[in-house]
C-alpha positions as a Markdown table, in Angstrom:
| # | Residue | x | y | z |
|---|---|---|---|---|
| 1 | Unk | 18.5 | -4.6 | 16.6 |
| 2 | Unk | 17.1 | -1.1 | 17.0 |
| 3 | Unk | 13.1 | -1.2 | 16.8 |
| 4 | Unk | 11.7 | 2.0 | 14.8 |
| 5 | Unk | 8.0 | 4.1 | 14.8 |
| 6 | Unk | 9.5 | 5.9 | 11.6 |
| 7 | Unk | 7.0 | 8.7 | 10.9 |
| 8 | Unk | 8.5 | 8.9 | 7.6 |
| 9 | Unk | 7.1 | 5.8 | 6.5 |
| 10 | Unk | 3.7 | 6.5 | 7.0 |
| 11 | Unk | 1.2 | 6.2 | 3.8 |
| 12 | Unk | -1.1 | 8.9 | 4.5 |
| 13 | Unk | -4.1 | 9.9 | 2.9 |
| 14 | Unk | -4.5 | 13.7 | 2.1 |
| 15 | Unk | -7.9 | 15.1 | 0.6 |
| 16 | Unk | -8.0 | 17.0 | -2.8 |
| 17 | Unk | -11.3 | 17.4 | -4.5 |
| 18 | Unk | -13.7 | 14.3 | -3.9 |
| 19 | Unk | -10.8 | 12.1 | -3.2 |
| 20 | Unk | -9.5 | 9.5 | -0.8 |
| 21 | Unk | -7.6 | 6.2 | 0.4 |
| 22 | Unk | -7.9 | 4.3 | 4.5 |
| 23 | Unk | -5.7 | 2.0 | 5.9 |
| 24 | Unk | -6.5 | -1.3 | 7.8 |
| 25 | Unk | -6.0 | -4.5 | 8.4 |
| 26 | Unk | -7.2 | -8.6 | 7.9 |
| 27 | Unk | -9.0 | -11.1 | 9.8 |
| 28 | Unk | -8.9 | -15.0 | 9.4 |
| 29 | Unk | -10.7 | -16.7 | 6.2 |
| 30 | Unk | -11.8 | -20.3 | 5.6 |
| 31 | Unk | -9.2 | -23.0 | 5.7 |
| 32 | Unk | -9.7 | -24.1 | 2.1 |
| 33 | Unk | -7.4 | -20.6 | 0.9 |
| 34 | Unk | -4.5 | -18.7 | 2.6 |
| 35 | Unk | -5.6 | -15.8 | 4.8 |
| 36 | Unk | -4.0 | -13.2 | 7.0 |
| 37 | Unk | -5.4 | -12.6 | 10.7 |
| 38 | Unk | -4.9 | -9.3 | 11.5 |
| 39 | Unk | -5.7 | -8.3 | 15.8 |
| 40 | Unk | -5.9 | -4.4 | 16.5 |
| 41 | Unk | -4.9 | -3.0 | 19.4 |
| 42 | Unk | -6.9 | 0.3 | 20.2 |
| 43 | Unk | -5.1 | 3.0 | 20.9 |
| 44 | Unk | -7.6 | 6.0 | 21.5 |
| 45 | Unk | -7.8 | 8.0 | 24.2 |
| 46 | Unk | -10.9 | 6.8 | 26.1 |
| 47 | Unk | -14.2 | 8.3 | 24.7 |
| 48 | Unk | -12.5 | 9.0 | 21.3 |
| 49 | Unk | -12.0 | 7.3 | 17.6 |
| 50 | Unk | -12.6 | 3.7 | 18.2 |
| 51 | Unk | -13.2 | 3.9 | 21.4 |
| 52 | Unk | -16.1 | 6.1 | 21.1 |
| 53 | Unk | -19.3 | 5.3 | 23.3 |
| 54 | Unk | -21.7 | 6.3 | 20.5 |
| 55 | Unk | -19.7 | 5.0 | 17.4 |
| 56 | Unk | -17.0 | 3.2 | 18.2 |
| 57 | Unk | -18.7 | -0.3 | 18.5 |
| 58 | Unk | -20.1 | 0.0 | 14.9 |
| 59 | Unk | -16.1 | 1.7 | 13.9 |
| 60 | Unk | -14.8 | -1.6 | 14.9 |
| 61 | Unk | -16.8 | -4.2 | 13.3 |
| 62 | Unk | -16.2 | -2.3 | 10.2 |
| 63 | Unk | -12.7 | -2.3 | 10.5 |
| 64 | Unk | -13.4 | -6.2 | 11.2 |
| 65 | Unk | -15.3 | -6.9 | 8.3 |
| 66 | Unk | -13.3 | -4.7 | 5.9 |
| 67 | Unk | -10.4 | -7.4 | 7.5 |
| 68 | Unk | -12.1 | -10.2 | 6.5 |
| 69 | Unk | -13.3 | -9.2 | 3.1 |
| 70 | Unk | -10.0 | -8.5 | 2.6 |
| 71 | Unk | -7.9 | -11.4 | 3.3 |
| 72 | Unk | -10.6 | -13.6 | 1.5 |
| 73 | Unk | -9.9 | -11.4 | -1.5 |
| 74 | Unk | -5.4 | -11.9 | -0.5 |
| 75 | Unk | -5.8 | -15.4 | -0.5 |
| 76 | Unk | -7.1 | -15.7 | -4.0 |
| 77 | Unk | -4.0 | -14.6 | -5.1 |
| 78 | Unk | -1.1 | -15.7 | -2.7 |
| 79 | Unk | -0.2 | -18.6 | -0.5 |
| 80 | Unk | 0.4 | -16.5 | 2.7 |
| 81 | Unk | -0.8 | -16.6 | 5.8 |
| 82 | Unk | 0.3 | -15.5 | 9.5 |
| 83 | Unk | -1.2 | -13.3 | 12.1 |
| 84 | Unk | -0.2 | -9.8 | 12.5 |
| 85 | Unk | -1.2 | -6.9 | 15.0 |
| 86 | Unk | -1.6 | -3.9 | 14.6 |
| 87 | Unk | -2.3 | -0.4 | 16.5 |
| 88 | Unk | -5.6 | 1.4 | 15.2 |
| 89 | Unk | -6.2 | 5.1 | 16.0 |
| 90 | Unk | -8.2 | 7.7 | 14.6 |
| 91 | Unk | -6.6 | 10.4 | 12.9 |
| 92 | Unk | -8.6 | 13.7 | 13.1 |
| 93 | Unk | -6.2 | 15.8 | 10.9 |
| 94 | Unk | -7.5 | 18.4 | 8.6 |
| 95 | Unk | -7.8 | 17.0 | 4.9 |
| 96 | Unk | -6.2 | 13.4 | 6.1 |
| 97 | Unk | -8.7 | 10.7 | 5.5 |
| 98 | Unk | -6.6 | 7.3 | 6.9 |
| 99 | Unk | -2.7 | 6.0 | 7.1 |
| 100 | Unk | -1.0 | 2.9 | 7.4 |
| 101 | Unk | 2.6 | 1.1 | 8.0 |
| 102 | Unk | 4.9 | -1.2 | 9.0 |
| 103 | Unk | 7.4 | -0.9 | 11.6 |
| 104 | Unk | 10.5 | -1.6 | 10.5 |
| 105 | Unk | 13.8 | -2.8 | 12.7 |
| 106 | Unk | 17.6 | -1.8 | 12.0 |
| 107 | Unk | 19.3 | -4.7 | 10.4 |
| 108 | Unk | 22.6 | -3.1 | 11.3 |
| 109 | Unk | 24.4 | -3.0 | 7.8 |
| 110 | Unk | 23.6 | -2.1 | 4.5 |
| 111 | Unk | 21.8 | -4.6 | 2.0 |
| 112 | Unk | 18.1 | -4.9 | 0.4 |
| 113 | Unk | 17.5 | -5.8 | 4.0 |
| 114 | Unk | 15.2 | -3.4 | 6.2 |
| 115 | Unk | 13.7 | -5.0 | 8.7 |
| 116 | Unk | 10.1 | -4.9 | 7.8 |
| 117 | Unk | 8.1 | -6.3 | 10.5 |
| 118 | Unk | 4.8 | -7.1 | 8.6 |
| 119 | Unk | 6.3 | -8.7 | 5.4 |
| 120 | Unk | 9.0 | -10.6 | 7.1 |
| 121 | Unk | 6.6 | -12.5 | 9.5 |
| 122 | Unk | 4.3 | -13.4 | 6.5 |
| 123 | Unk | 7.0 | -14.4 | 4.4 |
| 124 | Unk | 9.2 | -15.8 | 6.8 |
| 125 | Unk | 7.7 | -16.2 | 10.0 |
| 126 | Unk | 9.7 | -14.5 | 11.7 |
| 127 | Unk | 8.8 | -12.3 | 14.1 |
| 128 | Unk | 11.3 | -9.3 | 14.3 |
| 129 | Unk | 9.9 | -7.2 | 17.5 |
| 130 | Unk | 8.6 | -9.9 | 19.7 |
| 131 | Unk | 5.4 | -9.1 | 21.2 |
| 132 | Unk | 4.9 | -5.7 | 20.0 |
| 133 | Unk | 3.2 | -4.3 | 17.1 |
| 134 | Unk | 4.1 | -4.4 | 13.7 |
| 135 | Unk | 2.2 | -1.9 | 12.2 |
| 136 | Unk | -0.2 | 0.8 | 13.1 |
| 137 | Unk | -3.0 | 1.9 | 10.9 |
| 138 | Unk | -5.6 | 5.4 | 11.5 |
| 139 | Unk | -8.9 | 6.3 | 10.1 |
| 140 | Unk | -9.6 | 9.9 | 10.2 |
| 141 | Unk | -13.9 | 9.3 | 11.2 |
| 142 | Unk | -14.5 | 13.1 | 10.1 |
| 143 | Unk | -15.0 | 12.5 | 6.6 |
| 144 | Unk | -18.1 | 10.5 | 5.3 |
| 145 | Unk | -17.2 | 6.9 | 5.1 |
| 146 | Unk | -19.5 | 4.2 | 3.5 |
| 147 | Unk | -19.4 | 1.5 | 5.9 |
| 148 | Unk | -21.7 | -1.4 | 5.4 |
| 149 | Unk | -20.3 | -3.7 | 2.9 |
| 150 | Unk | -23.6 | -4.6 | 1.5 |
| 151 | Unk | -23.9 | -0.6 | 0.6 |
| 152 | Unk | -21.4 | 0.2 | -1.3 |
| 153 | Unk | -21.5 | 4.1 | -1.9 |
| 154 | Unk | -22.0 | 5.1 | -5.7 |
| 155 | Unk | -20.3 | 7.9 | -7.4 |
| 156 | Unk | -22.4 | 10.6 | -6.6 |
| 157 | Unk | -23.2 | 9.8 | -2.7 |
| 158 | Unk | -20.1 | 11.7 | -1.5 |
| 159 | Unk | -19.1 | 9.2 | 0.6 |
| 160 | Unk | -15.5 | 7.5 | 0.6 |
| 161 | Unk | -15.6 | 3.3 | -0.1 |
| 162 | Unk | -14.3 | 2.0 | 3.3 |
| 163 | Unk | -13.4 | -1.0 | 1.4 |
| 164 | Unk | -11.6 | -0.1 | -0.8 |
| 165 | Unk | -9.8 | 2.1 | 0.3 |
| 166 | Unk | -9.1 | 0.0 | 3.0 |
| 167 | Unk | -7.8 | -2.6 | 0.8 |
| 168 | Unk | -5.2 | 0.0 | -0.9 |
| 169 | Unk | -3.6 | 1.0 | 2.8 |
| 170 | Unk | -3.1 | -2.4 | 3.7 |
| 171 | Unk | -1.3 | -3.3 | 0.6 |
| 172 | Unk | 1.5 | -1.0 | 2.0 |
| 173 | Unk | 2.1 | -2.2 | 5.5 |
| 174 | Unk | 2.7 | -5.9 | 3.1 |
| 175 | Unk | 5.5 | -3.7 | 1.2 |
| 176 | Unk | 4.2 | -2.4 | -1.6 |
| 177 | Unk | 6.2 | 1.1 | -0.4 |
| 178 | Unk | 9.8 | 2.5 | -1.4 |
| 179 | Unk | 11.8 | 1.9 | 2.2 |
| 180 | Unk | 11.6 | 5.4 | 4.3 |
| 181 | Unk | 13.8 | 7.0 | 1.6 |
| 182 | Unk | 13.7 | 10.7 | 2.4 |
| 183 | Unk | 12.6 | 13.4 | -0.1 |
| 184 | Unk | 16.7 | 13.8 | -0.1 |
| 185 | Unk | 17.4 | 10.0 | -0.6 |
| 186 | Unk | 18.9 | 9.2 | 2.5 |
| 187 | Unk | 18.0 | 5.8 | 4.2 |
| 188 | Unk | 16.3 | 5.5 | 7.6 |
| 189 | Unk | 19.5 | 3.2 | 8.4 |
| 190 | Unk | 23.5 | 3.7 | 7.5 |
| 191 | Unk | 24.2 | 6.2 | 4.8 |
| 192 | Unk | 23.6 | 7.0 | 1.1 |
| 193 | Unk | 27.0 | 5.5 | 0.2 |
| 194 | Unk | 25.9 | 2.2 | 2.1 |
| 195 | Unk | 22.5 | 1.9 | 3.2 |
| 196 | Unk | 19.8 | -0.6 | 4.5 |
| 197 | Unk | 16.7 | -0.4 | 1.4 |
| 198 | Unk | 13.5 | -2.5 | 1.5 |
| 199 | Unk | 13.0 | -5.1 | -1.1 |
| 200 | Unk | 10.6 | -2.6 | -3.4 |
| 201 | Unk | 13.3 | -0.5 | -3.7 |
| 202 | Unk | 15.9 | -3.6 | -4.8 |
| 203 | Unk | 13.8 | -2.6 | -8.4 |
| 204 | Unk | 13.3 | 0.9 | -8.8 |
| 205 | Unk | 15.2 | 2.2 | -11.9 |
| 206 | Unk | 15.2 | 5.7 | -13.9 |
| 207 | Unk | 14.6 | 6.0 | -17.7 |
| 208 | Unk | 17.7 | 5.0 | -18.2 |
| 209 | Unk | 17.3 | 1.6 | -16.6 |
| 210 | Unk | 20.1 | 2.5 | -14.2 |
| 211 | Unk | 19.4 | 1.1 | -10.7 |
| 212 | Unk | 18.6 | 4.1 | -8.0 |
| 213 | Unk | 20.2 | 2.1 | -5.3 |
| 214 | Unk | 23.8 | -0.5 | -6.7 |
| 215 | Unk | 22.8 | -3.9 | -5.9 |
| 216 | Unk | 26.5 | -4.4 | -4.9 |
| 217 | Unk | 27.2 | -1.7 | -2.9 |
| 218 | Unk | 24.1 | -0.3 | -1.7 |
| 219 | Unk | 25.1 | 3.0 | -2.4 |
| 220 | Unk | 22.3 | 5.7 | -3.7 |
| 221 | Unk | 23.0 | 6.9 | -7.3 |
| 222 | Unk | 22.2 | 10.2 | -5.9 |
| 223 | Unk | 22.5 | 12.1 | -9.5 |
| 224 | Unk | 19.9 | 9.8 | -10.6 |
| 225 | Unk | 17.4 | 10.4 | -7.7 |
| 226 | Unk | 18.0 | 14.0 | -8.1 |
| 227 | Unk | 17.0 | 13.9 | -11.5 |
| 228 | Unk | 14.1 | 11.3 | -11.2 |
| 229 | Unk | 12.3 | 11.3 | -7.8 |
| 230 | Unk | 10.2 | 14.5 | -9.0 |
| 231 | Unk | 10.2 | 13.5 | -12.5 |
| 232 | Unk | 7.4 | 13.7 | -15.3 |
| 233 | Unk | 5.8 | 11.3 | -16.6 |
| 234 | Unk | 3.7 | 13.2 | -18.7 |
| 235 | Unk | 6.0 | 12.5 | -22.0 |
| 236 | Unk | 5.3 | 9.0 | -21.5 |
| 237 | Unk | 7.2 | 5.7 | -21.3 |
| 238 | Unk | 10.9 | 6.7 | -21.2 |
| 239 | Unk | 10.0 | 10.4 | -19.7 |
| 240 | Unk | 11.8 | 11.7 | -16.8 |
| 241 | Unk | 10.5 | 9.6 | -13.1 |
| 242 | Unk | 11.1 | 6.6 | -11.5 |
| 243 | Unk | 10.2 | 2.8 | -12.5 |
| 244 | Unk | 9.5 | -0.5 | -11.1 |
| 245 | Unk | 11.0 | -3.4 | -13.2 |
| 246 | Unk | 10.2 | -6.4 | -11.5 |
| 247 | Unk | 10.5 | -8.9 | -13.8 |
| 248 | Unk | 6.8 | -10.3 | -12.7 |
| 249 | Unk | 4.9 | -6.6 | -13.1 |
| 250 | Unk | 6.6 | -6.3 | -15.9 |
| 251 | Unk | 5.6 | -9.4 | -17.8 |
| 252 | Unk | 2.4 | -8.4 | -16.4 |
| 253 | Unk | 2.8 | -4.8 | -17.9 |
| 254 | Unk | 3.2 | -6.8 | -21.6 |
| 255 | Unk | 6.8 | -6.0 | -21.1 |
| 256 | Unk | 6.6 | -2.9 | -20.2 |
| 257 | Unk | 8.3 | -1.1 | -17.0 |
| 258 | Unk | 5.8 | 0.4 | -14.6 |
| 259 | Unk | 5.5 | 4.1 | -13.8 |
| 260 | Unk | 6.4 | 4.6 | -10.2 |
| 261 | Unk | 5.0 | 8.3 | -8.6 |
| 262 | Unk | 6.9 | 10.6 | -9.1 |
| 263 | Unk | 5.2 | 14.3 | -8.2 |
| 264 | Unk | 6.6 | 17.7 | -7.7 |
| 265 | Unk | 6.9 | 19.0 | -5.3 |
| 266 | Unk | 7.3 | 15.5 | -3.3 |
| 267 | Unk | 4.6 | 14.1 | -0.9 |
| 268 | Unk | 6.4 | 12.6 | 1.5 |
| 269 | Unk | 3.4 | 10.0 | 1.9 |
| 270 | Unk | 2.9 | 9.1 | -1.6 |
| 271 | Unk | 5.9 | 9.7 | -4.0 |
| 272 | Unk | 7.8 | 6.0 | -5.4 |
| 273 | Unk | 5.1 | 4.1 | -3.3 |
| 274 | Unk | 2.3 | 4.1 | -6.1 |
| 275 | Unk | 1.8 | 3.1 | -9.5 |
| 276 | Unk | 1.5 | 6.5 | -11.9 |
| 277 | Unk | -2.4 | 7.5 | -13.0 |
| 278 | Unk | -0.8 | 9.1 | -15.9 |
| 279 | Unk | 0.1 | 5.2 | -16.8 |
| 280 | Unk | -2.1 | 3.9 | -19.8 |
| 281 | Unk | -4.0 | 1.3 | -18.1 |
| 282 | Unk | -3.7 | 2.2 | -14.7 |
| 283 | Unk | -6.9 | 3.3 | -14.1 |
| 284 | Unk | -9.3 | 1.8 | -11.5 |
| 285 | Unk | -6.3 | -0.1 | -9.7 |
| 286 | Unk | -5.9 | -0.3 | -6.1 |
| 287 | Unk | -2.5 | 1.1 | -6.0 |
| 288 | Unk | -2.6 | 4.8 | -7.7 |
| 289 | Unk | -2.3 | 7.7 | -5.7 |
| 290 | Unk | -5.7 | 9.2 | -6.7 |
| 291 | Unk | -9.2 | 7.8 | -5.9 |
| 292 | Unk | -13.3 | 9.5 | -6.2 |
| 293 | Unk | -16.1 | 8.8 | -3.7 |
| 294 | Unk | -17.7 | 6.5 | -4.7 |
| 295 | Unk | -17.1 | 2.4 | -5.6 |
| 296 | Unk | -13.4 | 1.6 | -5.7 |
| 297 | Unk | -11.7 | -1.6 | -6.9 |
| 298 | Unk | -11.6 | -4.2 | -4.3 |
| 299 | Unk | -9.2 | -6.8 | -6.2 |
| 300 | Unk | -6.0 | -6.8 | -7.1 |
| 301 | Unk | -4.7 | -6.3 | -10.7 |
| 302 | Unk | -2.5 | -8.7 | -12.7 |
| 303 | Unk | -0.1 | -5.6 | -12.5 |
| 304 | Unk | -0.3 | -5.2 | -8.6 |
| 305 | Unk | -0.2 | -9.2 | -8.1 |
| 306 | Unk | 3.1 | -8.9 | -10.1 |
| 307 | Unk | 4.6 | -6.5 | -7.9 |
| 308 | Unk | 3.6 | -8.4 | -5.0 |
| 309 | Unk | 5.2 | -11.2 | -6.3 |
| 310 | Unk | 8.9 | -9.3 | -6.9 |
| 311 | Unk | 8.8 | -8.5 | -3.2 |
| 312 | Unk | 8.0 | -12.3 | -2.5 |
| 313 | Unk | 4.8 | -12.9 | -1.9 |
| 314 | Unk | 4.0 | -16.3 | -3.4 |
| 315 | Unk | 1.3 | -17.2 | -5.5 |
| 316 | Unk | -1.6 | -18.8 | -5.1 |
| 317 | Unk | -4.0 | -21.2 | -8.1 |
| 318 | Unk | -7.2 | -20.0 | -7.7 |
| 319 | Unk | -9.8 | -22.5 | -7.4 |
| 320 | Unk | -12.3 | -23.0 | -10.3 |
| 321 | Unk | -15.1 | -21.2 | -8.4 |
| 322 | Unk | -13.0 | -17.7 | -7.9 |
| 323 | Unk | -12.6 | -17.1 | -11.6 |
| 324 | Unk | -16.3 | -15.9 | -11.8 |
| 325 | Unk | -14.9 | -13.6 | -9.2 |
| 326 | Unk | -11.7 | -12.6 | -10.5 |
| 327 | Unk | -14.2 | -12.0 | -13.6 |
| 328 | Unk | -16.6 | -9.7 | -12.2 |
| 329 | Unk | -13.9 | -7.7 | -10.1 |
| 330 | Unk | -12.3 | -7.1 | -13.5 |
| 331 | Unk | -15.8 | -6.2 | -15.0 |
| 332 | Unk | -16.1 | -3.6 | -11.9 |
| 333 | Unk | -12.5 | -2.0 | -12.5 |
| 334 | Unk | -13.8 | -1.4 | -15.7 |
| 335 | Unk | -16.9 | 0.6 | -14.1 |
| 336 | Unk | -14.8 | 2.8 | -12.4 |
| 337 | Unk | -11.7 | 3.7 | -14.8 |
| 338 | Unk | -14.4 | 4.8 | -16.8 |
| 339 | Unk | -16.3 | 7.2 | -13.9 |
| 340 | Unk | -12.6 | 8.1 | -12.3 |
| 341 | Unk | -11.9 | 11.6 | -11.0 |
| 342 | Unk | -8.9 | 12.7 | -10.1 |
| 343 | Unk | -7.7 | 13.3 | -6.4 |
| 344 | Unk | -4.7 | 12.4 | -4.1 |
| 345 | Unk | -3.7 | 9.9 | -1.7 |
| 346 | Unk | -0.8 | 9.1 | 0.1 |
C-alpha cells in the first residue's frame, strides 16, 4: 500500500476580513467518557514555531489544552477512543491562519475505501502506516491568537478563538472532508471512471439527488460535478451545489439535505468539505467555512454529530450531568449566530 502527504487534502485556513479557523489535535480525558489522545511530533526548524525559545513553551501547552478541552467535549458525543499522532508545524504564510489533515494510504482499487489514516485507527483500530504519522496539523503564530482558555477573546478584541477554531480543524483530520477530489474531480487514487473516494463522499449528491460518485461502479458522474462543484446556493434548497444526505444529518436537518460548499471560483481548501453559511440554520456551527474574531462555538451541533455519525463514528448517551453543558453550548451558539461576520476558511 502506497503511503501519501497529499497536499491536496490539506484544510487550510485563508484570512478575509476579521476571519479565521486552526487546526489541532486531542489529549486523553477521564475514564468515565470516550476520549481521543492525540501526541504531536514537532517539526520546526530549531528556534522557530513551536520550537521557539521565547514562545514556543507557552505554543505547546496551548495546543495541549486546546487537545484536552477537546476530546472532553468528543466524548460527549461518541464512543471513540484511540491514540493518534500527529506532526505540528507552524505555518507563516501570508493570509493562512492554521491547516490540518489526514494522511491517507492507497487502497489499490476503487471503492468508498481511501485509506484514511486518522478515521480508520479510531474506528477500527487499525493502524494503516505503522509507526508514522497520521496527520499533520500548522498554526500560522503571526496572527493574534487568544490562547488561554479561561479568556476567551470577545467580538471586538481582534483576536482569533484558539479553541475554537481548533476544534473546527480537527474535525477534518476525523473525516469530515470530501476525499482529495481535485477542482477537476479526479481521485487522488485510480481514475474518474473507477476511483478510490472517502466515506464523506459515499453521500454527496446534486439537486437532483443523483449520486456524484455510482456506488456500484465508482465512477464520477462528471456532468454532474461539472455542473455542481461551483454551484449556488443562493436560490435555496434545490439551487444549483452540492449536498450531503446522510441519512443521520438529514434527520437531524428535519429532513432536509444539507448544503455542502460549493464557491466559485473553487478553494481548493474548503469547497465540498463544509457545511453552506448560506444554509438557514447554519450559523454559529463549527463546520462553516466562515468564522469572526471573537468567541466561536466549541460544541458540536445535532447537524455536525449527524454527519459524523454517516461516516461512522458511533454515538455516545451523554450522562445526566452533560446536558447542562450541551445546554449552555447551545445557549452560546446562539450568542454568536447572532454577532456573526462573514469571512473564509479552508
Amino acid at each position: 500500500m502506497e503511503y501519501l502527504e497529499k497536499g491536496d487534502i490539506k484544510h487550510r485556513v485563508r484570512v478575509l476580513l476579521n476571519s479565521g479557523l486552526l487546526a489541532s489535535s486531542l489529549l486523553a480525558v477521564t475514564a468515565a467518557q470516550a476520549g481521543i489522545t492525540f501526541q504531536f511530533n514537532y517539526t520546526d526548524p530549531a528556534g522557530t514555531g513551536f520550537l521557539d525559545p521565547v514562545y514556543g513553551a507557552s505554543r505547546q501547552a496551548a495546543l495541549n489544552t486546546a487537545a484536552t478541552a477537546f476530546s472532553n467535549m468528543f466524548g460527549t458525543h461518541f464512543n471513540t477512543s484511540g491514540t493518534v499522532i500527529l506532526d505540528a508545524s507552524a505555518d507563516s504564510k501570508p493570509g493562512v491562519l492554521a491547516g490540518s489533515y489526514s494522511y491517507v494510504m492507497d487502497p489499490g482499487g476503487p471503492g468508498f475505501n481511501l485509506g484514511e489514516v486518522v478515521r480508520t485507527k479510531l474506528q477500527t483500530g487499525i493502524d494503516l502506516n505503522g509507526s508514522n504519522s497520521d496527520g499533520s496539523v500548522s498554526v500560522n503564530f503571526d496572527q493574534p491568537w487568544a490562547l488561554d482558555i479561561n479568556s476567551p477573546p470577545s467580538w471586538y478584541s481582534g483576536q482569533y478563538d484558539f479553541y475554537g477554531t481548533l476544534y473546527h480543524e480537527f474535525t477534518h483530520t476525523l473525516g469530515f472532508s470530501r476525499g482529495g477530489i481535485t477542482a477537476s474531480g479526479d481521485p487522488l487514487f485510480g481514475t474518474k471512471d473507477a476511483g478510490s473516494w472517502n466515506t464523506f463522499d459515499s453521500f454527496i449528491v446534486d439537486k437532483h439527488g443523483t449520486r456524484i460518485i455510482d456506488p456500484n461502479t465508482f465512477a464520477l458522474n462528471q456532468e454532474s460535478w461539472d455542473s455542481s462543484s461551483t454551484g449556488d446556493y443562493s436560490a435555496g434548497y434545490g439551487g444549483d451545489g452540492l449536498f450531503f444526505d446522510g441519512p443521520n444529518a438529514v434527520a437531524a436537518n428535519g429532513g432536509h439535505w444539507l448544503t455542502l460548499y460549493t464557491p466559485s471560483p473553487w478553494e481548493n481548501g474548503s469547497s465540498i468539505s463544509h457545511l453552506d453559511p448560506d444554509m438557514p440554520g447554519i450559523e454559529g456551527m463549527l463546520m462553516t467555512p466562515a468564522a469572526d474574531t471573537g468567541l466561536q462555538a466549541h460544541d458540536y451541533s445535532s447537524v455536525e454529530v449527524g454527519i459524523l455519525q454517516d461516516i461512522g463514528y458511533v454515538s455516545a448517551v451523554p450522562e445526566p450531568e452533560t446536558y447542562s453543558m450541551m445546554l449552555a453550548g447551545l445557549a452560546v451558539c446562539t450568542w454568536i449566530a447572532r454577532r456573526r461576520r462573514a469571512g473564509s476558511l479552508e
